[in-house]
Structures are given as structure tokens and as C-alpha cells.
RODO-2510 file (C-alpha; in nm, 4 decimals, decimal comma):
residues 369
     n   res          X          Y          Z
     1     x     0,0000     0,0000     0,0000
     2     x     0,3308     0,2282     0,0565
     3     x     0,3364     0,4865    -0,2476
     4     x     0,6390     0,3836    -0,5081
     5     x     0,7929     0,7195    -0,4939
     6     x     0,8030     0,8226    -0,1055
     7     x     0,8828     1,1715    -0,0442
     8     x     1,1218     1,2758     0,2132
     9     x     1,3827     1,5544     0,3032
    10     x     1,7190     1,4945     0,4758
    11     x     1,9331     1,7599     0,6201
    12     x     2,1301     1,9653     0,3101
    13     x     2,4457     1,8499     0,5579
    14     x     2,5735     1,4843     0,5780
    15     x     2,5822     1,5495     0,9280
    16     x     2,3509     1,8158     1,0322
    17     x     2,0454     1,7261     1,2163
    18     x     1,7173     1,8041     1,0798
    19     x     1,5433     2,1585     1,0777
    20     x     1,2383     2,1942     1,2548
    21     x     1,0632     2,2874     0,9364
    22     x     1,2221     1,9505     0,7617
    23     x     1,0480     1,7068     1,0264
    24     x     0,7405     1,8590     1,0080
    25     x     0,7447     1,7545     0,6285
    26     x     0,8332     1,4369     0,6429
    27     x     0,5684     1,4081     0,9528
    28     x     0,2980     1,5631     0,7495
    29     x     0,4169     1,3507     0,4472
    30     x     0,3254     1,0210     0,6376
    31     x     0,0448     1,1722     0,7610
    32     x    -0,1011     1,2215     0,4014
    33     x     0,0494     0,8766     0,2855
    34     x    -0,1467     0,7392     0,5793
    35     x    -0,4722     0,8972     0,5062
    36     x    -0,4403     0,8735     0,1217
    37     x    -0,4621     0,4646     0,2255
    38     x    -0,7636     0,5049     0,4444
    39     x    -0,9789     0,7240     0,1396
    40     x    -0,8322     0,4268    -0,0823
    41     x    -1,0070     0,1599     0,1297
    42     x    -1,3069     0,3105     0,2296
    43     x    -1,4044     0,4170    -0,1660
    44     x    -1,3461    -0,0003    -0,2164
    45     x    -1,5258    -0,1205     0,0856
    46     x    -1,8658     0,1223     0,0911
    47     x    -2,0084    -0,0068    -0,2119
    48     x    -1,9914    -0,3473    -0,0703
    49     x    -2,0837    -0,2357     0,2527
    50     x    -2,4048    -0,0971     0,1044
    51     x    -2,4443    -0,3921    -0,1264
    52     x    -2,4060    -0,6237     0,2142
    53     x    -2,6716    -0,3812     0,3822
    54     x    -2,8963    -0,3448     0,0835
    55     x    -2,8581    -0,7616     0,0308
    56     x    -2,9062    -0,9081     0,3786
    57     x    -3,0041    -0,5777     0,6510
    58     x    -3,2931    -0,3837     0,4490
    59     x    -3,4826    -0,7238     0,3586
    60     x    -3,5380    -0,7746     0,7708
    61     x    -3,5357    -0,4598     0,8312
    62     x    -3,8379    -0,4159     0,6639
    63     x    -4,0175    -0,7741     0,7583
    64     x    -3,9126    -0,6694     1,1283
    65     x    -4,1292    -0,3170     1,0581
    66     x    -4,4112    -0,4815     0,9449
    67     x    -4,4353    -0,7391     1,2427
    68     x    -4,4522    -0,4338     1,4310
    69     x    -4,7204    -0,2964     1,2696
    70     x    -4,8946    -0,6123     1,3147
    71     x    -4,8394    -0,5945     1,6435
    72     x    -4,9452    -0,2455     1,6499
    73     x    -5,2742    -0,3349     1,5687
    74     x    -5,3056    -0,6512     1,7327
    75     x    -5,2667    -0,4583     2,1058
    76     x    -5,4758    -0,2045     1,9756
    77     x    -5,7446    -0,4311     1,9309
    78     x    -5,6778    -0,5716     2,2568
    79     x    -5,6807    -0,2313     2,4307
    80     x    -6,0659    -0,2524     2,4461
    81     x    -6,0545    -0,6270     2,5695
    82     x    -6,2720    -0,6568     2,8940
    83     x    -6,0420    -0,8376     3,0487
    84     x    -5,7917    -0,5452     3,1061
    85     x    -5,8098    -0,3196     3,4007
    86     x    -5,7449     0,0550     3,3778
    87     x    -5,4071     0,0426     3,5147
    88     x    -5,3465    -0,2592     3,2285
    89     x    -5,5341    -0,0065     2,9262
    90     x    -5,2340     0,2638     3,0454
    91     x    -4,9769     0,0886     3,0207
    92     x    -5,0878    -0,0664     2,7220
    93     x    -5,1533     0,2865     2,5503
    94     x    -4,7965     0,4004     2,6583
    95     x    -4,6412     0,1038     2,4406
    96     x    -4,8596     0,1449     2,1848
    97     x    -4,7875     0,5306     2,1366
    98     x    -4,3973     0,4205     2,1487
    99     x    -4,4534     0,1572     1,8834
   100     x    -4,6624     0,4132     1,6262
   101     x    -4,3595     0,6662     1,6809
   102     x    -4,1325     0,4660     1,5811
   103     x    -4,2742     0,3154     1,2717
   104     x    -4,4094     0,6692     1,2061
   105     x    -4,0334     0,7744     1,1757
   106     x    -4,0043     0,4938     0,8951
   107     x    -4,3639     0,6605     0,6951
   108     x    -4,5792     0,9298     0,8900
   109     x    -4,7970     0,9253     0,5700
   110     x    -4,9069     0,5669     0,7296
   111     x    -5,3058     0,7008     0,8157
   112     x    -5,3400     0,3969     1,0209
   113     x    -5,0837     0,4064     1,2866
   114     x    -5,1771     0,7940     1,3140
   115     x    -5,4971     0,6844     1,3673
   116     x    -5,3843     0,4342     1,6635
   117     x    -5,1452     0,7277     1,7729
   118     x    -5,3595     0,9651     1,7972
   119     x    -5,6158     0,7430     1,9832
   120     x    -5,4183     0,6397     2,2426
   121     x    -5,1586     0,9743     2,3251
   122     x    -5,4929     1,2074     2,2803
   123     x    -5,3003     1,4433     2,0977
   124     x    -5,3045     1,4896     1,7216
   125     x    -4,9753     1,3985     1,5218
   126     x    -4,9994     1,6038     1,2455
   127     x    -5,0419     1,8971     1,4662
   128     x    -4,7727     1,8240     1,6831
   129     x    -4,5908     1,7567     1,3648
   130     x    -4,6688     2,0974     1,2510
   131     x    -4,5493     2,2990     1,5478
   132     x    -4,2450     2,1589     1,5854
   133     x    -4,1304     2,2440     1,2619
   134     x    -4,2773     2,5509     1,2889
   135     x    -4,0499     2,5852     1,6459
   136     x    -3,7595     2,4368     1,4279
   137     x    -3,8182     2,7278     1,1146
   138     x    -3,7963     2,9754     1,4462
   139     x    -3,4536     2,8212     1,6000
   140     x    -3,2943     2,8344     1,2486
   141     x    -3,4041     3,1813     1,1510
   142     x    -3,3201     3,3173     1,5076
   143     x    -2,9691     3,1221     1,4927
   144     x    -2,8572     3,1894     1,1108
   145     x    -3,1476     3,4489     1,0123
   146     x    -3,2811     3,2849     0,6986
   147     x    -3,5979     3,1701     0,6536
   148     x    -3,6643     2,8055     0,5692
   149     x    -3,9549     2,7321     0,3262
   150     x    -4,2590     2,5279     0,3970
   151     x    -4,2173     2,2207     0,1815
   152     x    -3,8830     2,1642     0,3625
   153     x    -3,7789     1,7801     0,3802
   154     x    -3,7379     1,7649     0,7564
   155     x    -3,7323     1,4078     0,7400
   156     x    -3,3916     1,4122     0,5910
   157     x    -3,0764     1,5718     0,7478
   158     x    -2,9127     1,5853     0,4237
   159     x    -3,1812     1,7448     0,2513
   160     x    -3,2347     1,9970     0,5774
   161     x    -2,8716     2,1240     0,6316
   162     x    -2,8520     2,1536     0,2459
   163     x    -3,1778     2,3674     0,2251
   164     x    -3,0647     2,5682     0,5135
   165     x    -2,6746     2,6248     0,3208
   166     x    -2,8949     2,6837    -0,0240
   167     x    -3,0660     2,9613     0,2388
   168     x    -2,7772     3,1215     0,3595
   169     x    -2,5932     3,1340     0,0257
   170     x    -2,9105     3,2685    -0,1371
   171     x    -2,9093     3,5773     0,1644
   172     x    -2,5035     3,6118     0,0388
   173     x    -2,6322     3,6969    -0,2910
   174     x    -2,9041     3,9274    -0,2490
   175     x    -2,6523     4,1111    -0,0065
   176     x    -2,3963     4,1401    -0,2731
   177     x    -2,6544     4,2898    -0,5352
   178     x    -2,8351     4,5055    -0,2947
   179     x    -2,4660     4,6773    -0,2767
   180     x    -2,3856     4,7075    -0,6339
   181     x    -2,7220     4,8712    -0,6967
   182     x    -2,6003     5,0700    -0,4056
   183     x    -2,3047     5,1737    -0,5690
   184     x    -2,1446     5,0488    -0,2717
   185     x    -1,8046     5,1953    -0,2588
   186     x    -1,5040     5,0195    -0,3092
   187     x    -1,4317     4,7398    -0,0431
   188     x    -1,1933     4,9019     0,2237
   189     x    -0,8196     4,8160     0,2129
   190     x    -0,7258     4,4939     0,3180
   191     x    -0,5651     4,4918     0,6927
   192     x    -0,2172     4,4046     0,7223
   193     x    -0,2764     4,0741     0,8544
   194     x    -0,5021     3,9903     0,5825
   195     x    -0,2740     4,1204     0,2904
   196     x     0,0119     3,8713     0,4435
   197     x    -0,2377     3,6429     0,4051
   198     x    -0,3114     3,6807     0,0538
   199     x     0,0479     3,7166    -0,0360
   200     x     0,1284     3,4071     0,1676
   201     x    -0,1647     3,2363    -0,0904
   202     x     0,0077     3,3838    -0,3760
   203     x     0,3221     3,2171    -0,3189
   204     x     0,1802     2,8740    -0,2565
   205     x    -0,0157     2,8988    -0,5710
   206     x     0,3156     3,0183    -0,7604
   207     x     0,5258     2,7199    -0,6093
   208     x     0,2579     2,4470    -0,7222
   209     x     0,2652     2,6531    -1,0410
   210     x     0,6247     2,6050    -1,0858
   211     x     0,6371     2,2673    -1,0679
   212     x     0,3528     2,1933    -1,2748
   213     x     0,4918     2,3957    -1,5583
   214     x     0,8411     2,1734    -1,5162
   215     x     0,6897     1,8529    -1,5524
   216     x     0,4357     2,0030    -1,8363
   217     x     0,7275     2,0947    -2,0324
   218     x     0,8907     1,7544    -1,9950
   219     x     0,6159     1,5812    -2,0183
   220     x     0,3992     1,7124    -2,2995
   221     x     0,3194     1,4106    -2,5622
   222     x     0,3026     1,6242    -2,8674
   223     x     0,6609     1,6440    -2,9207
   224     x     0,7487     1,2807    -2,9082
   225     x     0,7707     1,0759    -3,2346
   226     x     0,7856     0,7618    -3,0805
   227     x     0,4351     0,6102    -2,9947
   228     x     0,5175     0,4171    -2,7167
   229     x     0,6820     0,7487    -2,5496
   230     x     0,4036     0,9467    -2,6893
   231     x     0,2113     0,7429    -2,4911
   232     x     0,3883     0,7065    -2,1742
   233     x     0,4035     1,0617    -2,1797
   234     x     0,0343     1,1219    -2,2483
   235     x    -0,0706     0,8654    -1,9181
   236     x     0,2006     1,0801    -1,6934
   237     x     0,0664     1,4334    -1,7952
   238     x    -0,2876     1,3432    -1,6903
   239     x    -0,1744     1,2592    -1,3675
   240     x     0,0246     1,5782    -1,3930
   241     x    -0,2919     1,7690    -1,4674
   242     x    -0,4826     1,5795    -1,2059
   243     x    -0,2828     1,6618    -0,9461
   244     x    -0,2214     1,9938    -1,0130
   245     x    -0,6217     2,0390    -1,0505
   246     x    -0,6468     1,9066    -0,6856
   247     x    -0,3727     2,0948    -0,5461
   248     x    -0,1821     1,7754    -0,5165
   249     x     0,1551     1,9081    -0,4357
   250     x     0,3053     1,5344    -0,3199
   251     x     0,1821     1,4208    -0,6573
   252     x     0,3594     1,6738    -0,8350
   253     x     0,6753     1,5908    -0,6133
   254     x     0,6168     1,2092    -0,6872
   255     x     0,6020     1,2579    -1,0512
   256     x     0,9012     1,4704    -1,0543
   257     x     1,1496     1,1869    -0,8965
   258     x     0,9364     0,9375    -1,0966
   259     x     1,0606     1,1441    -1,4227
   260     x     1,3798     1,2196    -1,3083
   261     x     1,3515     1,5927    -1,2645
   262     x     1,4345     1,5914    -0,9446
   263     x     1,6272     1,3705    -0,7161
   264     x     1,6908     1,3464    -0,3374
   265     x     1,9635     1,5783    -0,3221
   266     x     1,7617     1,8176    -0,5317
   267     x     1,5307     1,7750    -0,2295
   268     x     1,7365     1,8487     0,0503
   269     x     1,8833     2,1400    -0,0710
   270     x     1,6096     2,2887    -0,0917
   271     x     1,6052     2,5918     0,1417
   272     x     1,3286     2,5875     0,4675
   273     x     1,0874     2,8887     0,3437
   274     x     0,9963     2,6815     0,0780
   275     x     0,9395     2,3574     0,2664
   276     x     0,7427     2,5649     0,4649
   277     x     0,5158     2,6524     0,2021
   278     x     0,4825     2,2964     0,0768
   279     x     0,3818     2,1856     0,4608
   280     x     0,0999     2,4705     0,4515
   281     x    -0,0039     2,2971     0,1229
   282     x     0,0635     1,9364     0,2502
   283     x    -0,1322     1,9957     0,5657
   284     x    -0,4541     2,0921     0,3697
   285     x    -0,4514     1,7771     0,1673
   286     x    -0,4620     1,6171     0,4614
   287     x    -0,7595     1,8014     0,5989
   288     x    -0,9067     1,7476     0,3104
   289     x    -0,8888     1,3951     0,2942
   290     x    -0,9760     1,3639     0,6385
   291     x    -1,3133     1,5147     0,5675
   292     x    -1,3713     1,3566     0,2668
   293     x    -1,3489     1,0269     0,4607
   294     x    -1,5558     1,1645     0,7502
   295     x    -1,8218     1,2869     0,4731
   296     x    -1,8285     0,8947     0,3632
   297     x    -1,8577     0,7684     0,6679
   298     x    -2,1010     0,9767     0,7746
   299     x    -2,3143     0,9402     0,5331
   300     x    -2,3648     0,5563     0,5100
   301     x    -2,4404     0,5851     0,8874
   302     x    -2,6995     0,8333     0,8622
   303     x    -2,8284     0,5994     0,6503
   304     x    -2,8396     0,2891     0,8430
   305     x    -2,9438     0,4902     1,1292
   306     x    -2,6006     0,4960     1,3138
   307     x    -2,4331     0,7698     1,4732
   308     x    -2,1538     0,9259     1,2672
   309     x    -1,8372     0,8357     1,4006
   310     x    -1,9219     0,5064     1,5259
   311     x    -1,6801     0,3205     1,2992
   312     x    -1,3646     0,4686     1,2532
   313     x    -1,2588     0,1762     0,9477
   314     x    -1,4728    -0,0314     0,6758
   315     x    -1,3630    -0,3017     0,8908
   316     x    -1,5313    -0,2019     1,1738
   317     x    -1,8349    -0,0634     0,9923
   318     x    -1,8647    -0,4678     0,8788
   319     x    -1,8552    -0,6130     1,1976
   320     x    -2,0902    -0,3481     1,2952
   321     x    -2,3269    -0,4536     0,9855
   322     x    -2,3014    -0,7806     1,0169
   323     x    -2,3609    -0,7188     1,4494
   324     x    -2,6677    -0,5819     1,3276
   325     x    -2,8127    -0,8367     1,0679
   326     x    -2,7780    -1,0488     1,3582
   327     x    -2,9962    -0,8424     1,5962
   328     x    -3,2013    -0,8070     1,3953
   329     x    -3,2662    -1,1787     1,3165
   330     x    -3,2801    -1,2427     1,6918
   331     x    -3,5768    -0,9385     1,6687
   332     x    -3,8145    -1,1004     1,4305
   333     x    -3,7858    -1,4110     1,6591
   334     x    -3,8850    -1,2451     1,9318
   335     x    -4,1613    -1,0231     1,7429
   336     x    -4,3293    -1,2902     1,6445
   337     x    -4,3614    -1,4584     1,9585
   338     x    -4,5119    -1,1949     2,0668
   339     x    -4,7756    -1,1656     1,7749
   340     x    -4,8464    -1,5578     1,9059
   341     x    -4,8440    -1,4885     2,2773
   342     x    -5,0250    -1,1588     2,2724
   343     x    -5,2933    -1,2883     2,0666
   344     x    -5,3749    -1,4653     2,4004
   345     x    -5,5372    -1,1641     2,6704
   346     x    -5,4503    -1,3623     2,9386
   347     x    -5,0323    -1,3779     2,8192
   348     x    -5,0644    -1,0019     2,7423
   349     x    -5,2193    -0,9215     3,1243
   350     x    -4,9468    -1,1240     3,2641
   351     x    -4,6885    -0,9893     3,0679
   352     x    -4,8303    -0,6176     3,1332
   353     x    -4,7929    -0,6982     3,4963
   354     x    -4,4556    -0,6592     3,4876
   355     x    -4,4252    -0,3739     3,2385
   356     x    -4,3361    -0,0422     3,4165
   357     x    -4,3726     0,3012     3,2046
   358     x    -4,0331     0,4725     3,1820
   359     x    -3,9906     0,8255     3,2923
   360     x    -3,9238     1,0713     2,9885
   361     x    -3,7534     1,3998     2,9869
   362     x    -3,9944     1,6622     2,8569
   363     x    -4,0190     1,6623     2,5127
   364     x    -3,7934     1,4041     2,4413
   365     x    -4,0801     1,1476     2,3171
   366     x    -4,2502     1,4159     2,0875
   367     x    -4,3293     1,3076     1,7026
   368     x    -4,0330     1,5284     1,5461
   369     x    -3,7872     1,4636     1,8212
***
């Protein structure tokens, strides 16, 4: 998995220990090597993590949501059994409303467990629904100052933060206009700080720049006869290109010792304000990377309803899938001895005897929530 071409500076001197500047490249150097491996792997593995989940997870997922509902309606049904006392018909109600919640998360457009919600928690769901996004609209407007629109997916985090970024950019833009028709006056001069900045940006652009244009020159296909070359030539320019399109400075380095254009020496000597600017550039990539991964990651687990961060390799994540599957399994087991035993009033009473309803923070078990 090690790249072929590893980047790493020595001291200029034989004997000379390393510059503080010169270990920080070589420590940010492994550091993108390291997380270069762990994008690698988890672009391979999520497709067949999400083939394994889509396969063998969704299929009882979805047979262990419909027991539920089955059982949803079997207790309901039961709730007016003679046989239950008052005290049994509460607690009853209080597993019932759990049960609709829950499935409601899956579909609230299901009218029949809405019905059995609202029946049992005496409130009404839609209109609990409705306020809480209404409360939510409130929070986001009083936090950011937009103003989300009504036909907002709330059911999907995705789909909410990107409506509420869509918002904000939106706001940006009718800002910017509003000052041009303005005739705003020319934006003040930039602070000190902030023009070292931009001059600091200028020379990192310049240096990737420079080394692009090297290996551009060396490499470019049209000049070579031969075909082979030509072709060679053609394969190591788009990965010049590439790299220099992703601001890929230890590709550019890479393909510089891979061509011959530079060699180790050529490395070492060179002087610490420009390794400097290469570990600014090197320590982006890695941020980068890092939340390109976490973006991955994140994402499959929204989807299978775990929390982001949970698995920290595709390894992990499998175990954790696979952990899962067999939960689930065990789940449908269990659910449907429960659609046999509760069929029976008498096993439901006894096993309602020892049910005790849970304390809840305030708000915690509302419909949006």
C-alpha cells in the first residue's frame, strides 16, 4: 500500500540534524500517505458495505417493521378487551404510542398508525408535527437568520442542512446585489494581517505553479515521435494535470522523482521557506482527505441509522453490519412470539404486569424529536 515514490527531506548536511521545518514535512508527508490509504479503502469497501446492507439488513429490516405494525394493531385491538383493568389499558396505551412513533419515523404518511397514535396519546400527530417544525423554522431563523420554506424535507438531514446552506448562500447573494445597486463603494483596504495572508496564498499557488509547468514541459506528448513514449508521456501528464487540478503538491513531487527531474539531493537542498510553504499545502490535503473520509462515513451511517463516528474503518463498519443483521434476526424471533403470545389476553395481562412506564424527559418522546 506504501506509495512507489516516497517523499522525504534529509538535512542539506551529511551530518547536520534536521530543521524543525524539515520534520514537520516528512511528519505531514506520512500523515497524508497514511490517510491517502484510508480514502483508498473506504471508496473499495462502501459499495460493498451498502451492497451487504442493501442484500441481507434492508430485507429484515423491513419484515421486522411490518411485524410491528402487526403488532401495532393486534394490542390495539386488545386495548378494548374486557379483560384489562385501567391500570393494564395505560400501560398498554404508553407502548402502543412508542410503537406508532417509531414506525411513524419509517412513513408518517401511514393514516393507520396515526390513527392508533392519535387514539391512544390524545393528541393529534400532524399537529404536533406541525409545530415543531414551525419551532424548528424559528430556531434556524433566530440562529442563522434565513428563513426556511414550507415544503422543507425535515425528514432528511441531508436534505435539511442543504436547504438551510442553499438559504444562507441565497441571503449572500441578495446582499452582494443590494450593494452594487447601491453603488457600494469600493471594499476598504485589506488589513495588514489579511494582505500577508493573501500574499502568503500567492506564493503557494506560484510554487505548485512552478512545478507543474516543469513537468508540463517535460512531459507534454506532442513532441514525441515515438508512440510508445508518446504514450507514456500522455498517461504521466494526466496525472500531472490531475494533481495539479487538486492541489496535489506530493503528486507533483512524486512525478518529478518518478521522471527524473528531481532527485533526493535536489530535495534536501532545498532551502526551509519553501518547505514551509509545501507543509501549509501538505497539511490541507490532509484536511481534506480527512473530511472527505468523515463525509463517507457519515453518510452511510446516517443511513443505516447509526451515529456518525461510530466506525472509525470499513472493517469495523462490517462487523458493525453484520452485528446488526444479527440483531435483527434475533428481533423477528422475538416479534413474532409476541404476535403468538399476545394474541392470548390472558399472556398479554401477565406480561403487562410486569411492564413499568419509563420516565421521559420533557419533550424528548414528541413526534419530530
Amino acid at each position: 500500500m506504501s506509495p512507489p515514490y516516497a517523499i522525504r527531506i534529509a538535512s542539506p548536511a551529511a551530518t547536520g540534524p534536521l530543521s524543525r521545518v524539515r520534520k514537520q514535512f516528512n511528519t505531514l508527508v506520512k500523515k497524508l500517505e497514511t490517510e491517502r490509504i484510508k480514502l483508498a479503502l473506504w471508496r473499495e469497501e462502501l459499495p460493498k458495505i451498502r451492497a451487504l446492507a442493501d442484500k441481507e439488513y434492508s430485507p429484515l429490516a423491513q419484515a421486522f417493521d411490518a411485524h410491528r405494525r402487526r403488532l401495532l394493531v393486534l394490542l390495539d385491538q386488545a386495548h378494548s378487551d374486557k379483560a384489562l383493568r385501567r391500570t393494564d389499558r395505560i400501560k398498554l396505551s404508553d407502548v402502543i404510542c412508542a410503537t406508532a412513533l417509531d414506525l411513524m419515523r419509517i412513513d408518517e404518511a401511514d393514516e393507520t398508525i396515526k390513527e392508533i397514535y392519535n387514539k391512544h396519546s390524545g393528541r393529534d400527530f400532524d399537529l404536533d408535527m406541525d409545530a415543531e417544525k414551525t419551532l424548528l423554522r424559528q430556531m434556524v431563523r433566530e440562529a442563522t437568520g434565513v428563513e426556511l420554506d414550507d415544503d422543507i424535507d425535515f425528514d432528511s438531514p441531508d436534505a435539511f442542512i442543504e436547504a438551510m446552506h442553499g438559504k444562507m448562500a441565497e441571503r449572500e447573494r441578495e446582499e452582494e446585489q443590494k450593494q452594487e445597486r447601491a453603488g457600494a463603494a469600493k471594499p476598504a483596504k485589506p488589513s495588514a494581517r489579511e494582505a500577508r495572508r493573501e500574499a502568503e496564498e500567492a506564493k503557494l499557488k506560484q510554487s505548485l505553479r512552478d512545478i507543474f509547468r516543469k513537468l508540463a514541459s517535460a512531459l507534454h506528448p506532442d513532441r514525441e515521435t515515438d508512440a510508445a513514449e508518446r504514450g507514456r508521456k500522455t498517461a504521466l501528464m494526466q496525472r500531472a494535470n490531475a494533481a495539479y487540478a487538486a492541489n496535489d503538491l506530493l503528486g507533483l513531487l512524486e512525478l518529478q522523482l518518478e521522471v527524473d527531474q528531481i532527485d533526493q539531493t535536489g530535495l534536501d537542498k532545498l532551502d526551509d521557506d519553501r518547505i514551509k510553504q509545501y507543509n501549509r499545502m501538505i497539511e490541507r490535503q490532509v484536511d481534506e482527505i480527512h473530511f472527505e473520509i468523515q463525509a463517507l462515513e457519515t453518510a452511510l451511517s446516517l443511513d443505516m441509522g447509526w451515529e456518525p463516528g461510530r466506525y472509525g474503518t470499513p472493517k469495523a463498519m462490517v462487523r458493525g453490519l453484520r452485528a446488526d443483521i444479527a440483531e435483527m434476526r434475533a428481533n423477528i424471533k422475538y416479534i413474532e412470539a409476541d404476535l403468538g403470545a399476545f394474541s392470548d389476553i390472558k399472556q398479554l395481562k401477565a406480561w403487562l404486569k410486569g411492564y413499568s412506564i419509563a420516565a421521559h424527559d420533557a419533550g424528548y418522546d414528541e413526534p419530530w424529536l
